[in-house]
C-alpha positions as CSV (number, residue, x, y, z in Angstrom):
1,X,76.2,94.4,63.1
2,X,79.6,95.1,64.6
3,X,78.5,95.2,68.4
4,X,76.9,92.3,68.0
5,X,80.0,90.2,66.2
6,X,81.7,91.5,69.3
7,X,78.9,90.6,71.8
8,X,78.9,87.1,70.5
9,X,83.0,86.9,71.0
10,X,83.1,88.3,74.1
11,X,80.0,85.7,75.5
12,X,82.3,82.5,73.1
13,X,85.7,83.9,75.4
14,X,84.2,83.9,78.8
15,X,82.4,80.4,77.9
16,X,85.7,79.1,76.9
17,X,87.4,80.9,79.8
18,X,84.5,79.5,82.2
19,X,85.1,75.6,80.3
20,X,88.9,75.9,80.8
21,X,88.2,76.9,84.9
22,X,86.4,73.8,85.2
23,X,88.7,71.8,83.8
24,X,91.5,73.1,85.6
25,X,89.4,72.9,89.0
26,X,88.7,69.6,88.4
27,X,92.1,68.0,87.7
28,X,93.2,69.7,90.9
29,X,90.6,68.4,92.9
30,X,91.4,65.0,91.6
31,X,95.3,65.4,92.3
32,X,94.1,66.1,95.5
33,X,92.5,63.4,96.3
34,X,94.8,61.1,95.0
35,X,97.3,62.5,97.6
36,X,94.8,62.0,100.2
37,X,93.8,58.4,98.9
38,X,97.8,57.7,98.9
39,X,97.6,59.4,102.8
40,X,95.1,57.1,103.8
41,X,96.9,53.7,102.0
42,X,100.4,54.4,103.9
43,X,98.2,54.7,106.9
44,X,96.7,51.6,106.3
45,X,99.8,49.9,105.4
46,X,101.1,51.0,108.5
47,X,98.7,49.9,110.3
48,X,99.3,46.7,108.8
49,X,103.3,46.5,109.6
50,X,102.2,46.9,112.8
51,X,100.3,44.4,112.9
52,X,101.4,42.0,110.6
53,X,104.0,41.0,112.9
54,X,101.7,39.8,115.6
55,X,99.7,37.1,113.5
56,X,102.6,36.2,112.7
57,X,104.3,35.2,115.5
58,X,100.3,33.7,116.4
59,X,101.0,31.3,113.5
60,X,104.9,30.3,114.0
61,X,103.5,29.0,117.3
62,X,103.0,25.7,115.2
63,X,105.3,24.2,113.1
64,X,105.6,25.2,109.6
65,X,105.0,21.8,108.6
66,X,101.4,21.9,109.9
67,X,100.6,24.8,107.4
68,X,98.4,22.4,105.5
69,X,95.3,20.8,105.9
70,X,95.5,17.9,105.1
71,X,98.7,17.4,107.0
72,X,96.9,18.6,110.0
73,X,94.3,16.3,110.0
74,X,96.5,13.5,109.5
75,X,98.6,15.0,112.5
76,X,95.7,15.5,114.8
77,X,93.8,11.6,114.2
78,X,97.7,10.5,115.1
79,X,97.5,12.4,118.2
80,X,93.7,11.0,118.9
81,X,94.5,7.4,118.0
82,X,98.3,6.0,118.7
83,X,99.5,3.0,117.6
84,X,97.1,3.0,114.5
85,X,98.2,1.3,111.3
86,X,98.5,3.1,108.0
87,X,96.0,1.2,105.9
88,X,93.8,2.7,108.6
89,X,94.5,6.1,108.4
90,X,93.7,6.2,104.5
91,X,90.4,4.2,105.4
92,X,89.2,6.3,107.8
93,X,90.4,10.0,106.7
94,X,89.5,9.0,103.2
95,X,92.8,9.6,101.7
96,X,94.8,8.4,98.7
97,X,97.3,6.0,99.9
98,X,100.5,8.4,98.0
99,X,98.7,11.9,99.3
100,X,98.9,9.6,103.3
101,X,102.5,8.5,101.9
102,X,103.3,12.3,101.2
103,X,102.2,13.8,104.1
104,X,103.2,11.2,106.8
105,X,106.9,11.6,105.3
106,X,107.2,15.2,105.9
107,X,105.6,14.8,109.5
108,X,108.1,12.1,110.0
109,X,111.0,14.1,108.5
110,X,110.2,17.2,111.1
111,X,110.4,14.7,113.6
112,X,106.3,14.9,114.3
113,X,105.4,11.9,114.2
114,X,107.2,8.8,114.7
115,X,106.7,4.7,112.8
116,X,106.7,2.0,115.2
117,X,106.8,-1.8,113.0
118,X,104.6,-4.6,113.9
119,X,104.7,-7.4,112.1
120,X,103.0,-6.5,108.7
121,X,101.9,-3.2,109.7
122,X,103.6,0.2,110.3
123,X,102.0,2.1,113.1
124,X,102.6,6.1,113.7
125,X,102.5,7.9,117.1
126,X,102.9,11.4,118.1
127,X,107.1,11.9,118.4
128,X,108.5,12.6,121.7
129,X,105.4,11.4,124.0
130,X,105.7,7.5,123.7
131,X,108.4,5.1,125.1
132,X,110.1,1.9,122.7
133,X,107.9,-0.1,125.4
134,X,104.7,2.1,125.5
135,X,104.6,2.2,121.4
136,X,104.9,-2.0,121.5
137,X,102.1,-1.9,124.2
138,X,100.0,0.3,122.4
139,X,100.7,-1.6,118.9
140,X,99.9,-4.8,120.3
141,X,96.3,-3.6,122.1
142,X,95.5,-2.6,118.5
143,X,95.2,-6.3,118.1
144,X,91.4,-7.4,119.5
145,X,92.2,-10.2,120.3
146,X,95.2,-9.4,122.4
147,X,92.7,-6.8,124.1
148,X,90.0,-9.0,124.7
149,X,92.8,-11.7,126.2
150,X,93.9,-8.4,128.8
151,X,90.2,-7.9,129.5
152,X,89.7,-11.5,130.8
153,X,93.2,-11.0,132.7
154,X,92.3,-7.8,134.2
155,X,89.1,-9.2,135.6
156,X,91.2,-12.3,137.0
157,X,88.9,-14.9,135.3
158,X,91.3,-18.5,135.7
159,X,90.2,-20.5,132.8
160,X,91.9,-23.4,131.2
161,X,93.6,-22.7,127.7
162,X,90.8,-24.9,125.9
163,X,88.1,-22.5,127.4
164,X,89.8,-18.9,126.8
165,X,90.5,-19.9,123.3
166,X,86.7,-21.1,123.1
167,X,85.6,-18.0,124.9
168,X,87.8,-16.0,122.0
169,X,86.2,-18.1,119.5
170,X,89.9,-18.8,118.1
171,X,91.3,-22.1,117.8
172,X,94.2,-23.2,120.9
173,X,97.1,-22.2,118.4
174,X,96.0,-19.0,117.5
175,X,95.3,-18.3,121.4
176,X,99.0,-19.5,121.9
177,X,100.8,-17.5,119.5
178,X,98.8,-14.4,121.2
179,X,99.7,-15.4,124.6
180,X,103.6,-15.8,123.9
181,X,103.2,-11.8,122.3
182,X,101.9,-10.8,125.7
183,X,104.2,-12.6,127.5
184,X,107.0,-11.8,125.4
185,X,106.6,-8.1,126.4
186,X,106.2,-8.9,130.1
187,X,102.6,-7.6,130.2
188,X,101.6,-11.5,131.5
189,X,102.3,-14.6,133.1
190,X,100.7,-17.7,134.0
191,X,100.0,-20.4,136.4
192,X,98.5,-23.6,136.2
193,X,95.6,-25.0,138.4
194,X,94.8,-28.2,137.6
195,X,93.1,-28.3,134.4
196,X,92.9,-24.1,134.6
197,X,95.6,-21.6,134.0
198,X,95.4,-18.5,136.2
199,X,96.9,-15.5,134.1
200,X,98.1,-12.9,135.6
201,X,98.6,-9.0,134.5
202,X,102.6,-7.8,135.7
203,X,101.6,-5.2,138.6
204,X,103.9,-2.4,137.0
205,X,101.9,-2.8,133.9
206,X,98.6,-2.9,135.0
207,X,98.1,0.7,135.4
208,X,99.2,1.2,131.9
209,X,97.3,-1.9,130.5
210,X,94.0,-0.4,132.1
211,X,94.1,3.2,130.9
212,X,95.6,1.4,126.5
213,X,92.0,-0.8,127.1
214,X,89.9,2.6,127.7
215,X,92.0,4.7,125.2
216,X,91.9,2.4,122.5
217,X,89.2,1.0,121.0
């Protein structure tokens, strides 16, 4: 009875001794591969300091003020479409008129985008790549009738006033009013033959006139 008491002790202590083995294996394993996890993060995160620096200098390449989308696209239809109003770039881009208000101010205030008035409306153009004259050009041709008027000028058609305003389908003041705009900026003049008037595109104009009336639609 005896031996077996102590055969039965001796097999609890080397299960117990075996258990406590495992345990301690175990943890020790697990310590180790949290050092090795750890080993492969700062690797990682090395990696990525190296890195890091690169895209980053890839995104200061634009402004910081074009670090939003919608202030991007706003940006990019001013760049496609100069001289276009701001009741037009809500319209078109489908924006709020205070989120257009929000955004245009902050392009305006990096100096992105610059306002150019004309009459009731307040047009925007890319900063630094239009002249005083080229934004008043470019404002006015977003006037159709003021580009139809240049059309018929640019293909030299002489017809009286009566008839161009007829051809317009606007009434004589209305063509008028247009014409004095046109020739208020120096972009035409006119000559009278008869019962016709011959207007006339200013040759240091014309190159500029031509290339508004196939930009601008």
């Amino acid at each position: 009875m005896t031996c077996t008491l102590r055969l039965i002790k001796a097999r609890f202590l080397f299960l117990l001794t075996l258990i406590l083995f495992s345990s301690f294996a175990t943890l020790v394993y697990s310590q180790k591969g949290d050092v090795f996890s750890d080993a492969v993060s700062i690797s990682s995160n090395s990696s990525l300091a190296i890195s890091t620096p690169l895209a980053f200098g890839t995104l200061l390449d634009k402004p910081p003020q074009l670090n939003q989308s919608t202030r991007i696209e706003i940006y990019d239809f001013i760049q496609a479409n100069p001289g276009f109003h701001f009741r037009g770039i809500c319209k078109l881009l489908n924006l709020p008129i205070g989120v257009a208000q929000y955004h245009l101010g902050l392009l305006m205030k990096a100096g992105l985008v610059s306002s150019f008035r004309d009459g009731r409306y307040t047009r925007y153009f890319q900063s630094g790549k239009f002249e005083e004259r080229e934004m008043k050009i470019a404002s006015l041709l977003r006037h159709e009738t003021a580009r139809k008027v240049l059309s018929i000028v640019l293909k030299k058609q002489a017809l009286s006033h009566i008839d161009l305003a007829s051809k317009l389908g606007i009434s004589s003041q209305a063509l008028t009013w247009h014409i004095n705009r046109l020739k208020k900026i120096g972009l035409i003049s006119f000559v009278k033959e008869g019962t016709k008037v011959r207007y006339s595109l200013d040759e240091d104009n014309a190159e500029m006139v031509k290339w508004y009336l196939d930009f601008i639609r």
